[in-house]
NUFIFI-697466 format. One record per residue: residue number from 1; chain; x, y, z of N, C-alpha, C in turn. Coordinates in nm, 3 decimals. Example, Ala and Ser with C-alpha at 12.3 -4.5 7.8 and 13.67 -1.06 7.14 Angstrom:
BEGIN
- pos unit nx ny nz cax cay caz cx cy cz
- 1 A 1.319 -0.569 0.780 1.230 -0.450 0.780 1.320 -0.330 0.780
- 2 A 1.285 -0.225 0.708 1.367 -0.106 0.714 1.290 0.003 0.787
END
This chain:
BEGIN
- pos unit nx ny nz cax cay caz cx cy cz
- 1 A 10.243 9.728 8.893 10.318 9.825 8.973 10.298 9.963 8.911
- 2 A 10.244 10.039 8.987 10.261 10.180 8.915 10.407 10.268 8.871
- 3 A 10.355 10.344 8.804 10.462 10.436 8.771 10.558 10.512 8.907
- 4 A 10.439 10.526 8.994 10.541 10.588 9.083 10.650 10.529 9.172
- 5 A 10.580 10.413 9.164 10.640 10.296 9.231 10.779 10.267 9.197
- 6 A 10.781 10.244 9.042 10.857 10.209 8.970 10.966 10.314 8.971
- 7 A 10.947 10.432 8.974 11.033 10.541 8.953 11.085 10.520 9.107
- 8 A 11.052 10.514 9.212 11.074 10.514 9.354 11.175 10.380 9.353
- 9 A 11.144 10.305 9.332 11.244 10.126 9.322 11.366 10.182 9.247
- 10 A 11.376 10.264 9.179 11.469 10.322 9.038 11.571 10.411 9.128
- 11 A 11.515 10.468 9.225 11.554 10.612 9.276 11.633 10.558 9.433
- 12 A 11.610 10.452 9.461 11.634 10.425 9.596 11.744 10.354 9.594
- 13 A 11.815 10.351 9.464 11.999 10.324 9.496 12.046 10.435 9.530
- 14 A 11.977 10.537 9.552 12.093 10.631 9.593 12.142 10.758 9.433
- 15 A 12.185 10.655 9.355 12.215 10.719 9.231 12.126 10.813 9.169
- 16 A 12.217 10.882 9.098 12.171 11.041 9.000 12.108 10.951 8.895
- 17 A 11.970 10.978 8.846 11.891 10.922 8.732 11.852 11.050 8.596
- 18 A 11.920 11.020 8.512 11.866 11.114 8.421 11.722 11.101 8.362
- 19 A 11.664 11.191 8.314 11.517 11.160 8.250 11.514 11.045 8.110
- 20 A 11.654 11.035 8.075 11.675 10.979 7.968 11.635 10.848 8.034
- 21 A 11.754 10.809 8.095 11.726 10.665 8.198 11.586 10.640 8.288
- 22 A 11.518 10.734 8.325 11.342 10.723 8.386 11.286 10.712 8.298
- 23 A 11.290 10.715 8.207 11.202 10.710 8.086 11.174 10.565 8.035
- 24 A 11.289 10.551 8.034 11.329 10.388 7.959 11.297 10.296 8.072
- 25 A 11.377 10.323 8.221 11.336 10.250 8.339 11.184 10.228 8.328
- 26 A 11.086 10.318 8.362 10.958 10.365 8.439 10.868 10.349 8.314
- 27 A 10.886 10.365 8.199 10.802 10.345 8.093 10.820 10.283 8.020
- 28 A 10.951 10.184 7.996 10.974 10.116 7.919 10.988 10.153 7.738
- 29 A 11.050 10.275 7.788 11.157 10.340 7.621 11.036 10.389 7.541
- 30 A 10.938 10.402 7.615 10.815 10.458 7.498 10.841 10.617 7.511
- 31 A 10.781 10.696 7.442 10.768 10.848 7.426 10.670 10.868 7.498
- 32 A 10.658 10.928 7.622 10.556 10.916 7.668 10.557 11.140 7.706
- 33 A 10.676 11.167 7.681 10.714 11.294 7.727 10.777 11.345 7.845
- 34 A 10.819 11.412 7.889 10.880 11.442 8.029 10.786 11.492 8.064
- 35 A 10.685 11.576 8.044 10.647 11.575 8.182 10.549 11.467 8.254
- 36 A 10.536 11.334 8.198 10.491 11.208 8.278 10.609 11.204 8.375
- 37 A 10.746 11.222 8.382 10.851 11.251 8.453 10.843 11.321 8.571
- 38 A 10.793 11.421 8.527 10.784 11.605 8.662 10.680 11.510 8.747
- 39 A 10.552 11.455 8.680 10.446 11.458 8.762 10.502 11.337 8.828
- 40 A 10.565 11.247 8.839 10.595 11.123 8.910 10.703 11.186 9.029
- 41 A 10.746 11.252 8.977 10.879 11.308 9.071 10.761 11.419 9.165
- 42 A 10.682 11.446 9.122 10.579 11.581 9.212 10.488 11.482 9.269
- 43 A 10.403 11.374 9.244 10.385 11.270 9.342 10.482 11.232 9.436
- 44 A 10.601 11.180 9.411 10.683 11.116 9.529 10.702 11.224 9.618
- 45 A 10.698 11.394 9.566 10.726 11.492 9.689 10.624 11.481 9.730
- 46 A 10.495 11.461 9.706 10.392 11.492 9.791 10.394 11.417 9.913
- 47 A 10.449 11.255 9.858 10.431 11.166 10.007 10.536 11.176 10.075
- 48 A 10.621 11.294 10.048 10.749 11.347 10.156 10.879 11.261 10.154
- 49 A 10.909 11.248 9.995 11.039 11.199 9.976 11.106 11.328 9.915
- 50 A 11.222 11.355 9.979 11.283 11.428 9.928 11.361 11.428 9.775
- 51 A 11.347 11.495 9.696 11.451 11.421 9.539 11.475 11.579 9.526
- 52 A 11.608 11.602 9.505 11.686 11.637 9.417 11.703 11.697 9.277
- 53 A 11.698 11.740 9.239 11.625 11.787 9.032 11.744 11.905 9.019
- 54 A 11.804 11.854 8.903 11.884 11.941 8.851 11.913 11.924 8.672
- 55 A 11.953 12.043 8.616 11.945 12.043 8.465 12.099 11.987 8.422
- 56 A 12.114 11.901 8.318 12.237 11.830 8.276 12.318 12.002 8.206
- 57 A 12.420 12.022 8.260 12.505 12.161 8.203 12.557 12.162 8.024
- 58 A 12.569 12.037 8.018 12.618 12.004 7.880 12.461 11.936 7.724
- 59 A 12.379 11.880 7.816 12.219 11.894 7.768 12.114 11.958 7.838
- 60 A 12.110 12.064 7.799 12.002 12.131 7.915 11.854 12.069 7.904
- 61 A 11.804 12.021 7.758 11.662 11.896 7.759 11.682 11.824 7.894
- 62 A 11.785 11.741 7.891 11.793 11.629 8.007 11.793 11.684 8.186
- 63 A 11.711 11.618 8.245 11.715 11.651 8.370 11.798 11.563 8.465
- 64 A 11.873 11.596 8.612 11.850 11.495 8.637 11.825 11.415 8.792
- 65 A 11.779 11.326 8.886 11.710 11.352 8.958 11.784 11.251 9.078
- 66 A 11.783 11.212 9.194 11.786 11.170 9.325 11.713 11.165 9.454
- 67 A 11.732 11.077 9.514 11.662 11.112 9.654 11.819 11.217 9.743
- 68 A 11.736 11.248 9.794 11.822 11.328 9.935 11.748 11.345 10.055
- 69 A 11.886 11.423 10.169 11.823 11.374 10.274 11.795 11.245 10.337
- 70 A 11.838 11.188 10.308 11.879 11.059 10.428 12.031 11.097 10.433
- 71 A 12.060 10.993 10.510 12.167 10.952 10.588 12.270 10.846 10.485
- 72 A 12.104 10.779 10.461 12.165 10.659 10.319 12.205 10.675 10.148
- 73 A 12.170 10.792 10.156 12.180 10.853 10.027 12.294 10.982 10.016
- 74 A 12.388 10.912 9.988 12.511 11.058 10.000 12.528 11.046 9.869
- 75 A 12.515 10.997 9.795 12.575 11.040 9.601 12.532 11.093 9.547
- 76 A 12.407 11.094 9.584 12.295 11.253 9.513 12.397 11.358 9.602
- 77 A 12.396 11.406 9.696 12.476 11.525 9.757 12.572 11.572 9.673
- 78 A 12.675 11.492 9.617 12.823 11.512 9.575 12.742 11.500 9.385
- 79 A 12.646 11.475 9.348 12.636 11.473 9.236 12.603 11.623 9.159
END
């Protein structure tokens, strides 16, 4: 399964994912860096999923990310 895949299966509860948690999800806790992160999240925009990206206020390192735009996805909105 690819990475993007994996990050997409991760992303499609709906729920706010920090980079901390994609990391560990999608790569399995290795150091791989964030931006293997940006570029997975800049693939899924390309094939026209909408996500969400915002900086944690209290860790500004940590990002953190959602789908939006559906109908089915309201907890990214309020997050």
């Amino acid at each position: 399964m690819s990475q993007s895949t994996r990050l997409l299966k991760l992303l499609l509860d709906g729920n706010p994912h920090s980079t901390v948690e994609i990391m560990h999800s999608v790569y399995g806790g290795e150091h791989l860096g964030l931006s293997r992160v940006g570029a997975r999240i800049y693939d899924l925009r390309e094939k026209g999923y909408s996500i969400r990206g915002w900086k944690d206020r209290l860790k500004p390192t940590v990002y953190w990310y959602c789908l939006s735009g559906s109908s089915e996805v309201s907890k990214c909105q309020n997050a």
